[in-house]
N, C-alpha and C positions, 0 to 999 in steps of 0.2 A: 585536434579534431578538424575535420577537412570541410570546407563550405559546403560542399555534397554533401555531406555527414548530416549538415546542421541542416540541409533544404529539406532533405531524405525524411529526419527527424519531424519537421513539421508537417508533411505532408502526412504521416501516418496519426499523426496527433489529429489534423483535421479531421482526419477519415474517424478516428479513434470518437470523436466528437461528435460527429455527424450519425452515426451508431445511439451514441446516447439520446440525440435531439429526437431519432426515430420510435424510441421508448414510451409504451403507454405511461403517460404522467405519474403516476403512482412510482412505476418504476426507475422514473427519471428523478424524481424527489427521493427516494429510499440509495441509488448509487450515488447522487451526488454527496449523500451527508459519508454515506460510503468510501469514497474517494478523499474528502475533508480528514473523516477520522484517521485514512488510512495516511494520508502527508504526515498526519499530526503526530502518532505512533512511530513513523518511520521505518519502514522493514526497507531495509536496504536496495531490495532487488525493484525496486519503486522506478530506481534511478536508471535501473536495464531494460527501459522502455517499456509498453503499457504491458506487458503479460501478464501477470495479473489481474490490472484492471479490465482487458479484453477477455478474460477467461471468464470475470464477472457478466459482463456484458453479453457473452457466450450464454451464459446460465439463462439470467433473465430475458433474451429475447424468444430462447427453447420455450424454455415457462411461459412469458407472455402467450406464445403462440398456442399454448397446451389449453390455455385461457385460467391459469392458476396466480392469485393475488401475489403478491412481492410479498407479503409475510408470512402466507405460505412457501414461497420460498427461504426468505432469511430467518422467520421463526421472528417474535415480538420482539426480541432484543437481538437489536443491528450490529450492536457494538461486541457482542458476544460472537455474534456470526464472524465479524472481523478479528476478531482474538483467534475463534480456529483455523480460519484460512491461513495466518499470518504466524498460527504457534509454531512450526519450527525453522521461521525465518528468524534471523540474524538483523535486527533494530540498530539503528541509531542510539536509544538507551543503551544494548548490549554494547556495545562501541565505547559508547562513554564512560559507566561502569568498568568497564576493562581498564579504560586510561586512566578513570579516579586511582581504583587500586594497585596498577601500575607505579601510579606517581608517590600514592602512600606509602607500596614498598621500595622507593628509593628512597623519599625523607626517611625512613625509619631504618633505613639502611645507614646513611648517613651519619643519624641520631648515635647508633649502637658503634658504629666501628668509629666514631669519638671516644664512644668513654671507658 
């Protein structure tokens, strides 16, 4: 990765930031635990820069302006909300899952072509 890469990278994170700091409060407490959940989860495309979390931020400042609450938007349960944005991304658990059983069917590979 090229020092441009990396300055490029922050600069869009600021702006990314400064987006959220603009957020009616309601809306800035309901993305943040948003964002928390979504690290903690892991959907991989996290790590290809904020698209996701801007398409979020997209939604909520529409809404905000519509003058509709943030759980009219995400609905009472947040963590559900972030389950369906993120169902058919590809996690960090699917990642790991794959190399568990990977590595299962090489020990057992191992195990059987011994005896």
């Amino acid at each position: 990765m090229r020092i441009q890469d990396i300055i490029e990278g922050k600069k869009e994170w600021r702006a990314h930031v400064a987006r959220v700091k603009a957020l009616p409060q309601d809306y800035r407490i309901v993305y943040k635990e948003i964002q928390k959940y979504l690290f903690k989860v892991g959907p991989v495309e996290l790590n290809d820069g904020t698209g996701l979390l801007s398409g979020i931020i997209d939604l909520f400042e529409e809404s905000a302006a519509l003058g509709k609450g943030v759980l009219e938007v995400t609905g009472s349960d947040v963590a559900a909300f972030c389950d369906d944005l993120i169902k058919d991304s590809k996690t960090y658990a699917d990642i790991y899952q794959e190399s568990v059983d990977q590595e299962v069917n090489k020990a057992m590979k191992k195990v059987t072509d011994k005896t």
